[in-house]
N, C-alpha and C positions, 0 to 999 in steps of 0.2 A: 230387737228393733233398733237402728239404726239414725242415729238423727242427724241430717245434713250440715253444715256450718254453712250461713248463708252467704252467699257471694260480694265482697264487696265493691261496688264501681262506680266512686266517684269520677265528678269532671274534671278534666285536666286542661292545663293550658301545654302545648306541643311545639315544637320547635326544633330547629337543627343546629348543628355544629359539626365540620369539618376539619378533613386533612389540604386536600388540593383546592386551590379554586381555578376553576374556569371560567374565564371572563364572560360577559352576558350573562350573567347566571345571579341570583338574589346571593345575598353573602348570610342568607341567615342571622347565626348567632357569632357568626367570622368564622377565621379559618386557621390554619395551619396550626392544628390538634392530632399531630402527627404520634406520639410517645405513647405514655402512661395515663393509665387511667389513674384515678386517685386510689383505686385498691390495691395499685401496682401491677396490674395486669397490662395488657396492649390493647388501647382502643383497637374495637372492632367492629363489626355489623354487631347489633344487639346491645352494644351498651349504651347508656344513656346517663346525663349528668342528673342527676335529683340533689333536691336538700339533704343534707349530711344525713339529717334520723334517718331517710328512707336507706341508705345504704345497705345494697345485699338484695334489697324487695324485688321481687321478679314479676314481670306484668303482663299484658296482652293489650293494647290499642283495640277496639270497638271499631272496624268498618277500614282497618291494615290491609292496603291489597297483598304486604308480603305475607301475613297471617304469621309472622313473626314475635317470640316471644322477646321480652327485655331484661336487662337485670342492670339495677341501681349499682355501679359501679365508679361512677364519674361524680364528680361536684362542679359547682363553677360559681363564680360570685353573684350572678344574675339570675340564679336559680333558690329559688326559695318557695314552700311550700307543696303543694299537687303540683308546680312544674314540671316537665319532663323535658329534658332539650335530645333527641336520638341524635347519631354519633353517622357518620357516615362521610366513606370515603372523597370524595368530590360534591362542592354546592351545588351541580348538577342532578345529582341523585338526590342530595337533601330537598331540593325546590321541586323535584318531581313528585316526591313521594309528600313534602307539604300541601300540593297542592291538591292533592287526593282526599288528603286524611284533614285538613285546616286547624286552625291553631285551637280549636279546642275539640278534645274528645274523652269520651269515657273509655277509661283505662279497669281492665277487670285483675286484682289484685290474682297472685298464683300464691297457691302454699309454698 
């Protein structure tokens, strides 16, 4: 018999941070986050700034129309706690995809 580890999914607070900005568009968490992630890797789709402990944690967004997984690869000074700020290439796409999912949502932890 087999016993399940049960799912963990706290609420989170959501938000963006980018590379490009294009005018008209919300500036989010600001912009031109063009480089490194803080694991050293290259911001990309999928990554997202968390507080330092979370670094590495891999996530899923509750109601993501990309259905998009995450992984805690980023820091930023304004992120602290359940935060999650996603990473994305233009505040165009950040503000679209904000406005879908809103600034709080249950995030379901991945192994």
């Amino acid at each position: 018999q087999t016993c399940a580890l049960p799912i963990y999914r706290p609420m989170a607070t959501v938000s963006f941070y980018y590379c490009e900005e294009i005018a008209s568009y919300s500036s989010g968490d600001g912009g031109g986050f063009c480089g490194l992630a803080r694991d050293g890797s290259q911001v990309r789709g999928g990554v997202a700034a968390c507080d330092v402990a979370y670094l590495g944690q891999r996530f899923l967004i509750e109601g993501d129309p990309s259905g998009r997984s995450y992984v805690c690869a980023d820091t930023g000074s304004a992120v602290h706690g359940l935060h999650r700020d996603i990473w994305f290439m233009s505040n165009r796409d950040g503000w679209t995809w904000q406005q879908s999912v809103g600034e709080q949502a249950v995030i379901r932890i991945l192994p």
